[in-house]
N, C-alpha and C positions, 0 to 999 in steps of 0.2 A: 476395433478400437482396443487400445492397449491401454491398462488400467499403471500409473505412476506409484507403487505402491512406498514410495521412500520419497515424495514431492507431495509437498500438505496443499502444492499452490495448483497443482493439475485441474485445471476445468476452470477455475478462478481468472475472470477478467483482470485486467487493470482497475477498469472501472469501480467494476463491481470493490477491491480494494480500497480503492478512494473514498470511495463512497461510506464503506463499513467503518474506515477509520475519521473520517472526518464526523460519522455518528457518535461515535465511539469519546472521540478527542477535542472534535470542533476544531475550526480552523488555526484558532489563534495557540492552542496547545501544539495541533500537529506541525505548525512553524516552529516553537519552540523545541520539539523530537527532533523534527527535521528542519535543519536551517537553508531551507532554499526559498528562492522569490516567490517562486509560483503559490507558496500556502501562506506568504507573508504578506503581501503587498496585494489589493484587489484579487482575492481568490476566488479561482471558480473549479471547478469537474473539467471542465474544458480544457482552459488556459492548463489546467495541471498535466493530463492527458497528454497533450501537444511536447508540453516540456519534458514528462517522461518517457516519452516513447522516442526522445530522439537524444535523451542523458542517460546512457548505463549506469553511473554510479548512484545517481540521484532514485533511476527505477530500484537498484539492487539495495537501496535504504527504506525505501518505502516496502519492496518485500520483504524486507526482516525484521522489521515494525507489525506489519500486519502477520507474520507467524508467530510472533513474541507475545502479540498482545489477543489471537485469536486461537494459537494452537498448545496444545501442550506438550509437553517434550518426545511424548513418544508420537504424532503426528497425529492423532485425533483435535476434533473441535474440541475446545473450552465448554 
């Protein structure tokens, strides 16, 4: 296995994602970050899941939300 050493997201689910910022933010903030339905309207890990895995722009907001608000500039955690 090949170590990403310039990718803060290497190893890092989706989920796992979701998950930290929705801790992080709760849902009703991370609707307002990101304006998509899935974190607006009836939110769940699931429903979110399903929609980003099948919307590249929507996944590539939600990763640079979770680098922004978990990683520091030079690629280490917070």
């Amino acid at each position: 296995m090949t170590t990403q050493k310039n990718n803060p997201l290497h190893g890092i689910t989706l989920q796992t994602q979701v998950e930290e910022l929705v801790t992080e933010y709760g849902w009703g903030k991370l609707g307002e970050e990101i304006s998509i339905n899935c974190f607006r309207k009836d939110p769940s890990v699931a429903s979110s899941l399903t929609f980003l895995r099948r919307t590249p722009w929507a996944r590539e907001k939600v990763e640079a939300l979770y680098v922004w608000t978990f990683f520091k500039s030079d690629g280490t955690r917070k």
